[in-house]
N, C-alpha and C positions, 0 to 999 in steps of 0.2 A: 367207518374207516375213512369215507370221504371228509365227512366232517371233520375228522382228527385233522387229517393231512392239511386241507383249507386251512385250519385254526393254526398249525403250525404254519405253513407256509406267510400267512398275512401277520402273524407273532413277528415273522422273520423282517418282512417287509417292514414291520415299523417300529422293531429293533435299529434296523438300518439307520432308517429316515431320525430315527432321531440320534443317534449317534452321527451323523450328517451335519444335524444342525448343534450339536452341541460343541462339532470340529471346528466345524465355520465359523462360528462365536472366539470360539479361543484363542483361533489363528488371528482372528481380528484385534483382539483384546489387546495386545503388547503392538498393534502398528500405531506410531504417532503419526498427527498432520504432518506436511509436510514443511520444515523453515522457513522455508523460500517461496513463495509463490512462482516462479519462473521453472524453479526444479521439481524434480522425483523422484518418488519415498524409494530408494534404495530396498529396499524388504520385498519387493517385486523380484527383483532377481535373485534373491535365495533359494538354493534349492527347499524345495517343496517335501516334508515328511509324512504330510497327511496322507489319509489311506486313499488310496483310486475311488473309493465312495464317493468323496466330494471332491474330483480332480477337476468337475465343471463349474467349482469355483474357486479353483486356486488361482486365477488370476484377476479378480475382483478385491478388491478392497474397501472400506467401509471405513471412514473417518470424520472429524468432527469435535467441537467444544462449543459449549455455553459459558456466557459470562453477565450474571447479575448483579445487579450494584446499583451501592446507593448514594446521591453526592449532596453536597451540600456545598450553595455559592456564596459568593459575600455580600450579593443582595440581591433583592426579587429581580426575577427578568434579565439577569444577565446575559449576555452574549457570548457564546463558548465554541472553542475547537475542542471541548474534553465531551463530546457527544451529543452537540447541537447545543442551540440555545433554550433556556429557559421559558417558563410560560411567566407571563407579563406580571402575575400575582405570586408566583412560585420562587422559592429559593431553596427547596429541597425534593431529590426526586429519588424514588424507587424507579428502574428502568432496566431492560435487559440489552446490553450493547449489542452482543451480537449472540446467535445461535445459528450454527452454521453443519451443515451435513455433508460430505464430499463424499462420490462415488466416483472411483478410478477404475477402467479395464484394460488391462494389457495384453498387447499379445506378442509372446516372447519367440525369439528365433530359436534356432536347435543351439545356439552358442548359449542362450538363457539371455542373450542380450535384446532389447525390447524391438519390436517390428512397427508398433502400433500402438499408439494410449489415448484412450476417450477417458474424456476428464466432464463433470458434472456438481457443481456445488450450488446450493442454495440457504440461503440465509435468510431465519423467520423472525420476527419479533413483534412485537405489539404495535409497532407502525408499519408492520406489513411484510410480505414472503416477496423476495426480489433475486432474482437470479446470478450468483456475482462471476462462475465461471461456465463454459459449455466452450470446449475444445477440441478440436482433433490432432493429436501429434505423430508425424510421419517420420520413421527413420531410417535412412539407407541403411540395408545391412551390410554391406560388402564391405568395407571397413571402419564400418559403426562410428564415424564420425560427424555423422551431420544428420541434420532434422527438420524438419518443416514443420509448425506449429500454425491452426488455421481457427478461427472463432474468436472467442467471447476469452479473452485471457491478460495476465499482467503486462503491462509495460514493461519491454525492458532498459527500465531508466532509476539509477542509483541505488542506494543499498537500505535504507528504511523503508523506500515506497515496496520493494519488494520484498521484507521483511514480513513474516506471515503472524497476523495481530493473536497464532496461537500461541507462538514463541516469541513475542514483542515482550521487551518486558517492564516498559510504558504504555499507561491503557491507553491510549494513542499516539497517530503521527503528528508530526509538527504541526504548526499552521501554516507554512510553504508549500508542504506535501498535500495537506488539504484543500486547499487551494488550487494550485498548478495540476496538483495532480489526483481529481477528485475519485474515489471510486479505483481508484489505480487501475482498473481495467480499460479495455476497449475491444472492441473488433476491427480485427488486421489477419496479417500471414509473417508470417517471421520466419525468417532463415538461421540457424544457429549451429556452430559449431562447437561442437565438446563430445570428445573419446569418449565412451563408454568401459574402454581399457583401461584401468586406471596404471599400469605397467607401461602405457605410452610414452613417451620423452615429454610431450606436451601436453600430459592429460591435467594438469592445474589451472591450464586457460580455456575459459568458454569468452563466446563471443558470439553474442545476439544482435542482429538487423531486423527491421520489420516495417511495413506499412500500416500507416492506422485512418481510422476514420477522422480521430481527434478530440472527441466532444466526450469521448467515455461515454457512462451510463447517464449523461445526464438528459442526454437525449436519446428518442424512439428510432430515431436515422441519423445520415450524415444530411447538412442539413449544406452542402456546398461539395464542390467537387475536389477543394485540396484536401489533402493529404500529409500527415505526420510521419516524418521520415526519423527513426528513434536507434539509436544504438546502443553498446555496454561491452566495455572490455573487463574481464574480470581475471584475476590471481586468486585461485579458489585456497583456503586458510591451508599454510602450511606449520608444521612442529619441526621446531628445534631446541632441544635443550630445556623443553616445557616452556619456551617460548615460539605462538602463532602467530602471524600475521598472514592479514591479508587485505585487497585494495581493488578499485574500481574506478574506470572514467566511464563519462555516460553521454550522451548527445541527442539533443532532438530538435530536429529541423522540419519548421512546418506553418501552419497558421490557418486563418481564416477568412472568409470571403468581405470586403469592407460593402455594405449597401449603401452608403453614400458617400456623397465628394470629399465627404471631409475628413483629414486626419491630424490629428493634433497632439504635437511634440513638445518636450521640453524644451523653453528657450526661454529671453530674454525678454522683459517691457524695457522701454524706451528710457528708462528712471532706473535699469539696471535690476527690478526684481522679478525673479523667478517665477515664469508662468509658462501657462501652453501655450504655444503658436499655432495657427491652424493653417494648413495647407489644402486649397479648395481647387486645386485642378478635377478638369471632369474628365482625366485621367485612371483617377481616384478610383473610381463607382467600378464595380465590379475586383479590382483589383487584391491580391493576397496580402493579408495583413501578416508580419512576419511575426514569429512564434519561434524564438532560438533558446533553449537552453543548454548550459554546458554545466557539467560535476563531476565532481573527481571525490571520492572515499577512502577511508581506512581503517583497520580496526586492529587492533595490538593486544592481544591476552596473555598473562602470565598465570601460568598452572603451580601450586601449591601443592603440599597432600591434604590442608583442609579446605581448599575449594578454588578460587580463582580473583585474579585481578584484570580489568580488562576497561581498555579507550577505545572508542568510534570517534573518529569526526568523518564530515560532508559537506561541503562547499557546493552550493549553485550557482549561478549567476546568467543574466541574459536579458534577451527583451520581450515583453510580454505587451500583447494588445490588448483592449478592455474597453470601459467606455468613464465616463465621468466620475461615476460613483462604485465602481468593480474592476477588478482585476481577474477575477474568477472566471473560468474556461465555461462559457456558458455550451445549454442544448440545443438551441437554434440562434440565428443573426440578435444580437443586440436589441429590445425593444424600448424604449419609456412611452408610457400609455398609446403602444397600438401601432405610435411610431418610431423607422428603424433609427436607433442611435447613432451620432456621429463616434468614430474610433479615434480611441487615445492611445496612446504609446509610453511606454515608459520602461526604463530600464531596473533591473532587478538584483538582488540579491539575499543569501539566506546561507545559515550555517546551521547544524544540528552536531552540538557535543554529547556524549553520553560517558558516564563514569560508573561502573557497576564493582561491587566489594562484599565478595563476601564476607561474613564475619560468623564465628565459631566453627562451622561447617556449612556443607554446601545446601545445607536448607534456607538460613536464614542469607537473606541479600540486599545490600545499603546499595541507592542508585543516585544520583544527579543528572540532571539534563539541563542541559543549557540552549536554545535558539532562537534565533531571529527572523523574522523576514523584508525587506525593509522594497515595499513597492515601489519605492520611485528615490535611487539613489543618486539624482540630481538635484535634490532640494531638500530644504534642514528643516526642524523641526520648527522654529521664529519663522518659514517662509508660509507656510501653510495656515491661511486665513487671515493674513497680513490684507489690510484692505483695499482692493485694487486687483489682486490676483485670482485667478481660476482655478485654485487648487483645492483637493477635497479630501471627505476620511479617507476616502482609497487610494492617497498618498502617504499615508500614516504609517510608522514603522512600528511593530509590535517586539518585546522579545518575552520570553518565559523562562522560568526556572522554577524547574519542577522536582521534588524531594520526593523520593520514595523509599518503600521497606515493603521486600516479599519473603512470606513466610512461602516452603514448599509445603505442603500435608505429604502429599508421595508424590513420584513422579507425572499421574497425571491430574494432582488437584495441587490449586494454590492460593493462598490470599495474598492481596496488594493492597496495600495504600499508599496511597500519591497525594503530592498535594503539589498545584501547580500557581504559582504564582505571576499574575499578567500584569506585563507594564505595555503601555502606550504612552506614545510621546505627545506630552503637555505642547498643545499650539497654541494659534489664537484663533482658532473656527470651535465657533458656538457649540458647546454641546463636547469640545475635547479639551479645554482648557485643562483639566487636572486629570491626573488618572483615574480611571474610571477601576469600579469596585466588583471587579471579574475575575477574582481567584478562586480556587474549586477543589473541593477534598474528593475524591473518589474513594469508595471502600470497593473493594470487587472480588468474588469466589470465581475462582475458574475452574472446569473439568475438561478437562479433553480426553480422545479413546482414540 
């Protein structure tokens, strides 16, 4: 009799257990990533129908996509923002862009409105498991307006860097974004407001502040004592008449520490061509190199019944520090072999278009993108490597247009092909006289859960 009862009783037990786990799967099964890297997945505050079984994971969530692909460049060893550059003898590569796993947990107030979200992502691939988010977001509940956001999380600055590469629908960001804004992360604290209510007068604007280290992932620490000072006003998309829009200004004020005397501006030689000037006060040494970005977004969709028409643009502009040959926000001080580089200055700009169309229905969808980034909009393309002046590729203005076509398979699988087309402007420094042969097909399968 004993034995019966045991046999049923531990039957029951793992009846239970596995109908537990077959809840949890399910429940997971229909949550998508999140859009936005800055926000979150809404599906959180739904009320919950699963049984009290697994109530001790109703507020976990389990997210994630992979994306494999294969490219081919227009010549060996090219140089590419469509997923690093090539190997020296290679001009076709099998490669997994990203493979990414997100674990969220929230903890909800008795309103169902969030108290608390720990955020955890990691991203594995064949060059390696690298951490891209570890968060903690704090939020007043007393009239569920405001938030504190503390760790390893997005910039909030413009509307593609935080665009989430699961809903991008270019297999990448600009070469601006890549650039300025490597890694889009960092470690900081942000302060943000945005209603939880969406019945508020003003629940269509969020508006994020925050302090940041600077350097993103590119470095193990902050590698100086200043500080990125970053903002984002946003009008979150609204319908009318099956026409949404919506827009965004962005700001960040910041920079890095200069190690020596030198800083060096655009200005003038004596004969009238366009070079750097160098300013050698020992003022200089120690002092914050300035780091100003300013952008402004928008994006305009027209709803159809067989699918959609929709524009983005994004304007940047500002001054960005670097050294002779980079512009790119390095992980520690400036080095050329060993020793610290002198700082260059130069003023910037960059646009990102995007044209998206669907055609027969909402599976199939025609894209265009169009952008530039132009390092140093002080000087033309005939100035650079003109003889006599100081100017190098890292004043070189790039732009791209990139054609694409994505098939959907279902809601969470898709194929893309892209084909990006790179121009660089013909100077006279060795080595850029003609365009170089850096165009790149991407084929790529996405799944996300």
């Amino acid at each position: 009799m004993i034995t019966i009862l045991h046999y049923k009783y531990m039957k029951m037990i793992i009846r239970k257990c596995f109908t537990a786990i077959i809840l949890f799967f399910l429940c997971n099964t229909g949550i998508n990533a999140q859009r936005y890297l800055s926000d979150m997945d809404s599906s959180f505050f739904i009320k919950d129908t699963v049984r009290p079984v697994i109530k001790r994971f109703e507020n976990l969530r389990i997210t994630g996509y992979i994306q494999p692909q294969y490219q081919v460049a227009q010549s060996e060893g090219a140089a590419s923002y469509s997923g690093g550059n090539f190997s020296a003898f290679s001009k076709s590569r099998f490669m997994l862009r990203r493979a990414r796993v997100k674990i969220d947990y929230v903890m909800p107030s008795k309103l169902r409105y969030p108290k608390a979200l720990f955020s955890f992502q990691i991203d594995a691939t064949e060059r390696g498991v690298i951490v891209r988010d570890m968060f903690l977001k704090l939020f007043e509940t007393k009239s569920n307006l405001f938030s504190v956001t503390a760790g390893l999380f997005a910039r909030p600055f413009g509307y593609e860097v935080n665009l989430s590469s699961a809903f991008r629908e270019t297999p990448e960001r600009g070469r601006m974004s890549q650039i300025l804004m490597p890694s889009e992360r960092d470690l900081g604290v942000m302060l943000s407001h945005e209603p939880q209510d969406q019945k508020r007068k003003y629940s269509r604007f969020k508006f994020d502040i925050g302090f940041f280290n600077g350097q993103g992932l590119a470095g193990t620490t902050d590698f100086d004592s200043n500080k990125d000072l970053i903002a984002r006003a946003v009008l979150k998309p609204n319908t009318k008449n099956r026409i949404e829009f919506s827009s965004g200004i962005s700001l960040l004020r910041g920079g890095w520490e200069n190690g020596t005397k030198y800083v060096f501006e655009s200005g003038a030689a004596a004969n009238g061509d366009k070079i750097f000037t160098v300013d050698s006060a020992e003022s200089n040494l120690g002092d914050a190199l300035p780091r100003h970005y300013y952008g402004a977004d928008a994006q305009l969709k027209l709803k159809h019944k067989w699918g959609e028409t929709e524009w983005r643009a994004e304007y940047w502009f500002g001054k960005q520090p670097g050294t002779s040959v980079s512009t790119s926000n390095p992980g520690t001080i400036p080095q050329v072999n060993g020793v610290i580089a002198p700082a260059y200055l130069r003023q910037f700009d960059g646009i990102f278009l995007l044209f998206l169309q669907n055609i027969i229905n909402t599976r199939h969808q025609l894209m265009v993108k169009y952008d530039w980034y132009d390092p140093n909009t002080k000087v033309t393309a005939k100035d650079i490597g003109k003889p006599g002046t100081n100017l190098t590729a890292a004043d070189i203005k790039y732009s791209t247009l990139g054609l694409g076509y994505t098939y959907h398979i279902n809601p969470q699988t898709k194929i893309v092909l892209y084909y990006d087309i790179v121009k660089n402007e013909t100077t006279q420094l060795s080595g850029h006289a003609v365009d170089k042969k850096d165009n790149i097909l991407t084929c790529r399968l996405q799944f996300r859960f």
